[in-house]
C-alpha positions in Angstrom: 45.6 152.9 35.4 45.9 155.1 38.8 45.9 157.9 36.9 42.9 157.0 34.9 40.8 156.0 38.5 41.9 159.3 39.7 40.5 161.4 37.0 37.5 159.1 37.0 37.0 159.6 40.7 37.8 163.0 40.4 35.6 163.9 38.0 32.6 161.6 39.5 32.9 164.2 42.6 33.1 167.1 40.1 29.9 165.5 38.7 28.3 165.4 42.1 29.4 168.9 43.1 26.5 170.5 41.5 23.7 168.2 42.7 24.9 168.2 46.1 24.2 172.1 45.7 21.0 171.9 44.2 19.9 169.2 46.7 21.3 171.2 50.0 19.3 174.7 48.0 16.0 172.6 48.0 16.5 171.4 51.5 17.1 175.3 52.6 14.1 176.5 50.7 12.2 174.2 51.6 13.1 174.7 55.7 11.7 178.4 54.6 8.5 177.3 53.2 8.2 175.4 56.8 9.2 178.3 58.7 7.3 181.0 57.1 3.9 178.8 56.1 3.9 175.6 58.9 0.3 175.2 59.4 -0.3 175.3 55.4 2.4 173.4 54.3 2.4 170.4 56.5 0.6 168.7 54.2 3.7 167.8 52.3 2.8 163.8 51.8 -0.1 165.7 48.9 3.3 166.1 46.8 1.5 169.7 45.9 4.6 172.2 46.7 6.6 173.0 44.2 9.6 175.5 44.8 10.1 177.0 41.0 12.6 180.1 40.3 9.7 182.4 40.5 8.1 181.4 44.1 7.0 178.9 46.0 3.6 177.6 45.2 1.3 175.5 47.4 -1.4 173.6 44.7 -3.6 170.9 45.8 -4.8 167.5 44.3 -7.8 166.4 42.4 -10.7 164.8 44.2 -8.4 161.5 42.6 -5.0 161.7 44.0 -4.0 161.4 41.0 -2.8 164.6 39.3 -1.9 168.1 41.1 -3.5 171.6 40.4 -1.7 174.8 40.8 -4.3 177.6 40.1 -4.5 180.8 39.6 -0.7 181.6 39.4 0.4 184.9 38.2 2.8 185.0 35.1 1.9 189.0 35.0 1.9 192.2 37.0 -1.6 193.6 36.3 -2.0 194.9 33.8 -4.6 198.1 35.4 -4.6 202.2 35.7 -1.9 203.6 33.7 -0.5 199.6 32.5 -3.7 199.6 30.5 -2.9 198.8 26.7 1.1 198.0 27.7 3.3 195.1 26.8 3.0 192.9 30.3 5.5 192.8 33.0 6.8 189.9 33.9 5.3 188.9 37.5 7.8 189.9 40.3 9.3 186.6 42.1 8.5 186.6 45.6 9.9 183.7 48.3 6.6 183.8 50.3 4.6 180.4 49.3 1.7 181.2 47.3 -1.8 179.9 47.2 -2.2 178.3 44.4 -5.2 176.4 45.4 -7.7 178.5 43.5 -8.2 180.1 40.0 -7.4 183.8 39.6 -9.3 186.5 37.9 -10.1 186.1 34.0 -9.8 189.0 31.6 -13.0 190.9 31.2 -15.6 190.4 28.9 -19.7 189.7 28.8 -21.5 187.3 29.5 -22.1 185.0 27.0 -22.3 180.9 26.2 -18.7 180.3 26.1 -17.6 182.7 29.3 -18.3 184.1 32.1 -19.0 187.8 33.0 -16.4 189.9 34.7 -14.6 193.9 35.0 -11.8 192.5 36.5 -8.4 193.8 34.6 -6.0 192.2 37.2 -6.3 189.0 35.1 -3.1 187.4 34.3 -3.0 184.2 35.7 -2.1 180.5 34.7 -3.0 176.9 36.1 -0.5 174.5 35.8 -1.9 170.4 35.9 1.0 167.6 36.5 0.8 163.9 37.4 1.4 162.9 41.1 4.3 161.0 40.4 7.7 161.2 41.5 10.5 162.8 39.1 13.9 163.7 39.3 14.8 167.3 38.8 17.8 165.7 36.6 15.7 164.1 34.4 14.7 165.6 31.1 10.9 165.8 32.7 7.0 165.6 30.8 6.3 166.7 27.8 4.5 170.2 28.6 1.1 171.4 26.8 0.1 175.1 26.8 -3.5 175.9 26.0 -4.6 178.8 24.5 -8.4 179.5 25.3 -11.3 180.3 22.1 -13.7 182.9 22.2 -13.2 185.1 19.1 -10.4 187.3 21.0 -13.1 188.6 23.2 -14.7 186.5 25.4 -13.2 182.8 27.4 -11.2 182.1 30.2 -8.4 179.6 31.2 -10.5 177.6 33.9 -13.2 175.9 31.7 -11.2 173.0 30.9 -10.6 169.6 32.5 -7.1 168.9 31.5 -7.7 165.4 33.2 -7.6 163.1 30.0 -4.3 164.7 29.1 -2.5 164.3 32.5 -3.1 161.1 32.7 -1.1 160.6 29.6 1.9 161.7 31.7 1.9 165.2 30.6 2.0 168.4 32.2 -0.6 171.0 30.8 -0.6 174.7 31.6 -4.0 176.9 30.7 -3.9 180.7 30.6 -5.8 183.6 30.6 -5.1 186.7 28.8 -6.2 189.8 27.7 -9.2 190.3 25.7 -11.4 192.7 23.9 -10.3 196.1 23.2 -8.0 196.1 26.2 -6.9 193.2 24.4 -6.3 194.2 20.9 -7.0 198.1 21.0 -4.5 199.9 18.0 -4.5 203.9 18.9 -1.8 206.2 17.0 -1.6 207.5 19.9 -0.6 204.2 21.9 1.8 203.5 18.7 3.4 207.0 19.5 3.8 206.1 23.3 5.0 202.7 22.6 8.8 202.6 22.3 8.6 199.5 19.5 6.1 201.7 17.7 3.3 199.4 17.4 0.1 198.8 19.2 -3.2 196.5 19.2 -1.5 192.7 19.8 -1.2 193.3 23.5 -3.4 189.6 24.3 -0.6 187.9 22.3 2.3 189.5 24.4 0.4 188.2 26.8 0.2 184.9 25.7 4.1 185.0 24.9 4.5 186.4 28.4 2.9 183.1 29.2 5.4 180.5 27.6 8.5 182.8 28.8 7.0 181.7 32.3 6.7 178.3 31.6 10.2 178.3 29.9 11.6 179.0 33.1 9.4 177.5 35.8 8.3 174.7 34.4 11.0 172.4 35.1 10.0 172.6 38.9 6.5 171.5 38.1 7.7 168.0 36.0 7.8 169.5 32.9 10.3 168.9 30.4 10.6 173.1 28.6 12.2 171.9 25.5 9.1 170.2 24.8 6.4 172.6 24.9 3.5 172.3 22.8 1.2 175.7 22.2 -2.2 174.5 21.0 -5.6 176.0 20.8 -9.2 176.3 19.4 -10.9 179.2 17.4 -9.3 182.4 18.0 -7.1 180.0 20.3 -6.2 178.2 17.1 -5.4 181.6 15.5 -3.4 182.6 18.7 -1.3 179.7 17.9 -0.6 180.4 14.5 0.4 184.1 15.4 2.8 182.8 17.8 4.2 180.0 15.1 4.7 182.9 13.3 6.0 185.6 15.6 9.7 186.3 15.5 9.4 187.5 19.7 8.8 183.2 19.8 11.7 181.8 18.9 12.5 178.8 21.1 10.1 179.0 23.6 7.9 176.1 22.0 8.4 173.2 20.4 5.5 171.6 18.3 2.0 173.2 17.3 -1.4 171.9 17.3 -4.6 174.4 16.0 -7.6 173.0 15.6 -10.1 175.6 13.9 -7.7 178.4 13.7 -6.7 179.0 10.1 -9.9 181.5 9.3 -7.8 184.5 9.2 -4.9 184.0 7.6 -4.3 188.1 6.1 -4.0 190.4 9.0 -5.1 194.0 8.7 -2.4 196.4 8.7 -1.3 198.5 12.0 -2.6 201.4 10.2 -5.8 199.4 9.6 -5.9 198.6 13.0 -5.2 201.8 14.4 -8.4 203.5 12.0 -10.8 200.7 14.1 -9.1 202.3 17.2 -9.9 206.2 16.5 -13.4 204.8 15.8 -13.4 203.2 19.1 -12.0 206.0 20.7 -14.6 208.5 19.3 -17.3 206.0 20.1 -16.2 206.3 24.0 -16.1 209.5 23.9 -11.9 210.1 23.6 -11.4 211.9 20.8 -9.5 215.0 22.6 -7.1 216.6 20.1 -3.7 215.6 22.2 -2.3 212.6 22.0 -1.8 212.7 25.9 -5.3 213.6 26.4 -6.4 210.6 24.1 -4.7 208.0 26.4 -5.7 209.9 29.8 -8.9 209.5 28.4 -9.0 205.9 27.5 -7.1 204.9 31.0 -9.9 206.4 32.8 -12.7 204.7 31.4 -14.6 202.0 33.4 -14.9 198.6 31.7 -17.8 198.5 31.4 -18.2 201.4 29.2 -14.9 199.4 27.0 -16.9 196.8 26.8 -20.0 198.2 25.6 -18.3 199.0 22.4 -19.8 196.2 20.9 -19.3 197.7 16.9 -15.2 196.8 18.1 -13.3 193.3 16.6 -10.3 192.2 18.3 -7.9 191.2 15.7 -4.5 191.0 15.5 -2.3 193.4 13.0 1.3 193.2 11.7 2.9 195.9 13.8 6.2 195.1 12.9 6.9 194.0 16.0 4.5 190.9 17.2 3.9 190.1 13.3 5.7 191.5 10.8 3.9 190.1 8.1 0.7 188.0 7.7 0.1 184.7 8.9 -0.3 183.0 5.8 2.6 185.1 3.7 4.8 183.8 6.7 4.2 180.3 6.3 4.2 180.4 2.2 7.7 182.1 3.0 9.2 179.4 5.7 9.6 182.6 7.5 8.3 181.4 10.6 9.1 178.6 13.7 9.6 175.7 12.0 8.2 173.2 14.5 5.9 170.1 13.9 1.9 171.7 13.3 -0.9 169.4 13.5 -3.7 171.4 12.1 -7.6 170.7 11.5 -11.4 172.1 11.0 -14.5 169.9 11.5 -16.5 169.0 9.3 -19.6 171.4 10.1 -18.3 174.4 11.7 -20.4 176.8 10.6 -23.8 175.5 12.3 -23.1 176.7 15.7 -23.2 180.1 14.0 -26.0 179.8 12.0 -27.7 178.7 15.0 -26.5 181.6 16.8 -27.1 184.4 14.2 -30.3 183.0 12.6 -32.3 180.5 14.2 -32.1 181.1 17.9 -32.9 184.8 16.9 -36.0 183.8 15.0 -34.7 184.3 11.9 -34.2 181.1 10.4 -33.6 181.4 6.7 -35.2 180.9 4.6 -35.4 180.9 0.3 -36.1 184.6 0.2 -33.2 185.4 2.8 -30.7 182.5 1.3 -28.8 185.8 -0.9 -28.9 188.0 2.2 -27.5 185.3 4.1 -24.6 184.0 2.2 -23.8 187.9 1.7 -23.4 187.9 5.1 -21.6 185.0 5.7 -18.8 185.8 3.2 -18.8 189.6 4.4 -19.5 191.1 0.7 -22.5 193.3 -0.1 -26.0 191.8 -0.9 -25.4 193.3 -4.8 -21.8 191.5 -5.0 -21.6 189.2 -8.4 -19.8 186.4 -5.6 -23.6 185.5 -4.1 -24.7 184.4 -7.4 -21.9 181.9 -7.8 -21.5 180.9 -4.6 -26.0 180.2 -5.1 -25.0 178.2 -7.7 -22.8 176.3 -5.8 -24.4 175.8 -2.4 -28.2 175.8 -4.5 -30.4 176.0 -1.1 -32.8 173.1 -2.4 -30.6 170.9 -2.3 -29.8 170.9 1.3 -32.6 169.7 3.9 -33.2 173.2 4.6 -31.5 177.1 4.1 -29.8 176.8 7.2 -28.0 173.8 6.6 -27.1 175.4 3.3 -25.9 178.3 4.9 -23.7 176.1 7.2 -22.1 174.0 4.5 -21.0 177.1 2.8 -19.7 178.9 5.8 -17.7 176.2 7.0 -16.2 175.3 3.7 -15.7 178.8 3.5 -13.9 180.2 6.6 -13.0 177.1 8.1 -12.2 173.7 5.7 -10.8 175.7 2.7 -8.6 177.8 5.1 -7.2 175.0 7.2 -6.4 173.3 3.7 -4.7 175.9 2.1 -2.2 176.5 5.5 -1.4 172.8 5.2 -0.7 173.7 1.5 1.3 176.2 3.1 3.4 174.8 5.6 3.9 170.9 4.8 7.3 172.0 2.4 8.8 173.5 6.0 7.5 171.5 8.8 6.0 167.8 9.3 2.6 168.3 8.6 -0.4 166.4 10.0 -3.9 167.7 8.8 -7.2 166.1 10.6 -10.9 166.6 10.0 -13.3 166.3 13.1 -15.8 164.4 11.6 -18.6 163.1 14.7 -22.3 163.8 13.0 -23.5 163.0 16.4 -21.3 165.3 19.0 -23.0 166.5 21.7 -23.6 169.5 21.6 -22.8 171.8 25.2 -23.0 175.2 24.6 -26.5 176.0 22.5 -29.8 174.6 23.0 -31.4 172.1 20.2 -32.4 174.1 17.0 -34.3 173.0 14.0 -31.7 171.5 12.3 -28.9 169.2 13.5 -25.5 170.5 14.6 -23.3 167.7 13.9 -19.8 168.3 14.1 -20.2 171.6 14.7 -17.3 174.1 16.0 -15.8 173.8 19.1 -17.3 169.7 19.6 -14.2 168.3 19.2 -12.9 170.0 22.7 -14.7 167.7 25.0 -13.0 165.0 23.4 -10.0 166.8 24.4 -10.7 168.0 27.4 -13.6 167.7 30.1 -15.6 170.9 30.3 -17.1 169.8 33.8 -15.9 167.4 36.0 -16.4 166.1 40.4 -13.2 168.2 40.6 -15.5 171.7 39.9 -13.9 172.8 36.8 -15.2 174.5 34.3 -18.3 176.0 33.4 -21.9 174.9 34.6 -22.8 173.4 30.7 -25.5 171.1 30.9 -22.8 167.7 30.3 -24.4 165.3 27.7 -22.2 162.6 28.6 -19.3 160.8 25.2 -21.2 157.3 24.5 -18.8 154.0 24.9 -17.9 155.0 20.8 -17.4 158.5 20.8 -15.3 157.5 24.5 -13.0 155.7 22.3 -12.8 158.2 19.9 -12.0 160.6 22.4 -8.9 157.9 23.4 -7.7 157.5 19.9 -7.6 161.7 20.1 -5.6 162.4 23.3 -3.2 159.7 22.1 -2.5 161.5 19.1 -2.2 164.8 20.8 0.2 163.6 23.9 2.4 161.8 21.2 2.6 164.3 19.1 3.6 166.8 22.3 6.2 163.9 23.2 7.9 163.1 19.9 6.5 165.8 17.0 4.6 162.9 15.4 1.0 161.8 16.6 2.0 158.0 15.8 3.3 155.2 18.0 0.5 155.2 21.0 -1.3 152.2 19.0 -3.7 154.3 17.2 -4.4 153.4 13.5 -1.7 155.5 11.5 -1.7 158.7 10.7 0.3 160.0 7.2 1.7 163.1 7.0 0.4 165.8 4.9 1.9 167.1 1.5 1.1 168.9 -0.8 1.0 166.3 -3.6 0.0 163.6 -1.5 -3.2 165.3 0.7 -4.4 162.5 2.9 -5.9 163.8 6.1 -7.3 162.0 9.2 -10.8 161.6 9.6 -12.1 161.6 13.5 -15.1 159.5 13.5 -16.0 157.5 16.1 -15.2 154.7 17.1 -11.8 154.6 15.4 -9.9 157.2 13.1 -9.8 156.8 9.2 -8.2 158.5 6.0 -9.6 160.5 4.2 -8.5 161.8 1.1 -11.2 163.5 -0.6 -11.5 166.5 1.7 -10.8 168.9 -0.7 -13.9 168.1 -3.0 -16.3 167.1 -0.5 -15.7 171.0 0.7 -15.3 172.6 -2.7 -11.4 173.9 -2.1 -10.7 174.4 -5.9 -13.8 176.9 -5.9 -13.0 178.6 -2.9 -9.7 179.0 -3.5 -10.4 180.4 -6.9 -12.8 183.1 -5.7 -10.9 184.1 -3.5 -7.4 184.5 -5.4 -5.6 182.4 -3.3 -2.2 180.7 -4.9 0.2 178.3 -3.6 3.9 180.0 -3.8 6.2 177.5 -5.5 7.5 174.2 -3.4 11.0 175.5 -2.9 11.1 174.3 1.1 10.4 170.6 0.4 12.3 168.2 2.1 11.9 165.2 -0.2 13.8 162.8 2.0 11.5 163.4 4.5 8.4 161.7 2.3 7.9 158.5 3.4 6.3 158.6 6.8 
């Protein structure tokens, strides 16, 4: 029995060897911060240091108390002069406490509705939002939530959203900026001839991968738990997330997936595809020297400006063999991807906000003589193609309470519902699936004025029920707020329960919000987000036309070989 108490005590001390370490380590570092940073860091009682492996970080609190903001952190080196269209370097560690009190730069881009204005390149920063609550270092930590800004690759920035509502759910949420654009997503045979992996164009999503590799190893420091990282995003966020689901440069460095209005593009143009759009860019700016040198001396010189006034350019991603090596949607037909837990969705009228932004609020509202022109358009095949006719036939414009509304319905059944369907199809044999349709007629609408026809839920509404977009603390931009009413409030509950489960435990159930079934294939129930309280719904597919969609376009489900059918009952 000695013997046994002795090896007990002994390893007890062996136990406590370690943390007596890491404790005396903390207490040294932080007799630094004092020393080099005594009339900032006094302030110690705010609980807003935070001594990570890659600095020392001084944040601040929210006009609350309540949660603590590091801004503007870099994850990057800039990425300027001759790093211009290079994989990102990882931002050197320094011991000097930094400010993290304010946002950094965001990546350039133009004005427009959904971003601000700015030539800044040095733009590689993340925030980082985290209860003010005690926690052990030992302990397992938060559940962590990375967000990946919208914008259509080209235009956003990490500081429009309020991560408030999630925080308060006892998570830690982390928002980034990165590369956009053309200095985003620029393919060049001559950048695929410099580059030593022999690819070019998907620099925003090494980037965004940069991003998680930071939070994989810092964010331990800040509460968060880093094998429980969430990516999630909307729009070209949503399709930033499924590049990194499918991205073999991911593995491990996240844990569960959430896109909501993401799956609109799921065949990516080839790198030689990508690198034709880049020549054409090229010649447009005026770098179409005959060396390959000269090319990229060329391209390194130019002002942004004059990058960004290449408006004919579309930021895409390619399969570059290195990033992606195949297409989204092969990948997760294939189970060749990171099998993690996806929550995926659309909403039920997407395509309104662009009708209203390519028709009505240009004067053009359309109209029956303009109905063919306008679906041409929206399906990107010529005026003369045979598919207007039947999709006409389909969507018959007389029907609807007027063209535009016609032109909506088609467009969002089209690019968004069908899509987001069919990669449930996809993925539900490989992962837990859970499919959702945002489905609030009356969502305010904060980024467009009024137009002559109702947006209801529209794409992009469902963030604010996600996320503030302005707040007393001053984030985000200056949208004129109409404020949730008490139902669409506890809508916008129900929601951030089901995403801060679903970031805890890989299922959006168990925070006392009416159930939500997993997806399958054979069994397609979905949730339906109306307010006040979410439903099923089951008849998504023919309220949105899928069987037509899908047959005009040619898509096919590969055969259920990944099913896990022990995994069915929910």
């Amino acid at each position: 029995m000695f013997t046994t108490r002795l090896a007990s005590v002994q390893q007890s001390q062996e136990f406590a060897r370690p943390r007596l370490r890491r404790a005396l380590c903390r207490a040294l570092l932080l007799g630094i911060v004092f020393a080099l940073a005594a009339p900032v860091e006094r302030s110690l009682a705010n609980s807003a240091l935070v001594v990570a492996p890659d600095g020392i970080f001084q944040g601040k609190l929210d006009t609350t108390g309540t949660i603590r903001q590091f801004l503007g952190i870099r994850y990057a080196e800039p990425v300027t002069l001759n790093q211009r269209w290079k994989p990102p370097q990882p931002a050197a560690r320094s011991i000097v406490p930094q400010d993290a009190t304010r946002f950094g730069n965001h990546c350039p881009q133009a004005f427009s509705p959904f971003g601000n204005a700015t030539l800044t390149e040095d733009c590689l920063f993340l925030n980082v939002y985290t209860p003010n609550k005690g926690f052990d270092h030992d302990l397992d930590g938060r559940p962590v939530m990375v967000w990946i800004h919208g914008g259509a690759l080209a235009v956003g920035e990490s500081n429009e959203f309020d991560a408030t509502r999630l925080v308060q759910r006892d998570t830690v949420v982390v928002t980034i900026n990165y590369r956009l654009g053309a200095l985003g997503f620029l393919a060049h045979p001559a950048l695929t001839a410099e580059s030593p992996d022999h690819a070019s164009g998907n620099y925003g999503f090494l980037d965004q991968q940069t991003a998680l590799k930071w939070v994989r190893k810092n964010i331990r420091a800040f509460g968060g738990n880093p094998e429980k990282v969430t990516v999630f995003g909307e729009s070209a966020g949503g399709l930033s997330t499924f590049v990194n689901l499918v991205s073999p440069l991911t593995r491990g460095l996240f844990h569960r997936a959430i896109v909501e209005s993401g799956a609109y593009m799921q065949t990516q143009p080839t790198l030689a595809q990508a690198e034709a759009a880049g020549v054409s860019f090229a010649n447009a700016v005026g770098c179409n020297q005959p060396k390959a040198a000269d090319v990229l001396t060329c391209l390194r010189a130019l002002n942004v400006s004059t990058i960004l006034g290449v408006t004919s350019f579309n930021p895409a991603p390619n399969v570059d063999g290195k990033v992606l090596t195949q297409s989204i949607g092969t990948a997760l037909g294939s189970g060749q991807f990171n099998r993690v837990p996806l929550m995926n969705g659309s909403n039920h009228d997407e395509w309104n906000l662009f009708v209203a932004l390519d028709f009505d609020l240009t004067g053009h509202a359309v109209t029956n003589a303009t109905y063919p022109t306008a679906i041409a358009a929206t399906i990107a095949v010529p005026p003369t193609s045979p598919a207007v006719a039947l999709v006409q036939a389909q969507y018959p414009g007389g029907s609807f309470p007027s063209f535009d509304q016609a032109v909506g319905a088609l467009g969002t059944d089209a690019i968004f519902a069908c899509t987001a369907r069919f990669a449930d199809e996809l993925a539900s044999p490989f992962v837990p699936t859970f499919a959702y349709e945002f489905n609030d007629e009356n969502a305010p609408q904060n980024f467009l004025p009024a137009v002559s026809f109702p947006y209801g839920a529209a794409h992009a509404a469902e963030i604010q029920y996600i996320f503030a977009f302005a707040s007393p603390s001053g984030l985000g931009l200056n949208f004129p707020q109409t404020p949730l009413n008490a139902n669409q409030r506890q809508l916008s509950d129900r929601m951030v329960g089901y995403w801060t489960e679903f970031a805890e435990s890989g299922n959006p159930n168990g925070n006392g919000s009416p159930h939500w079934p997993r997806f399958h294939r054979d069994r397609q129930v979905m949730q339906s987000f109306v307010p006040p309280t979410p439903v099923t719904e089951t008849n998504f597919a023919t309220a949105h036309k899928c069987a037509f969609w899908d047959q005009l376009t040619g898509r096919t489900l590969p055969p259920d070989t990944g099913h896990d059918h022990s995994a069915d009952n929910d």
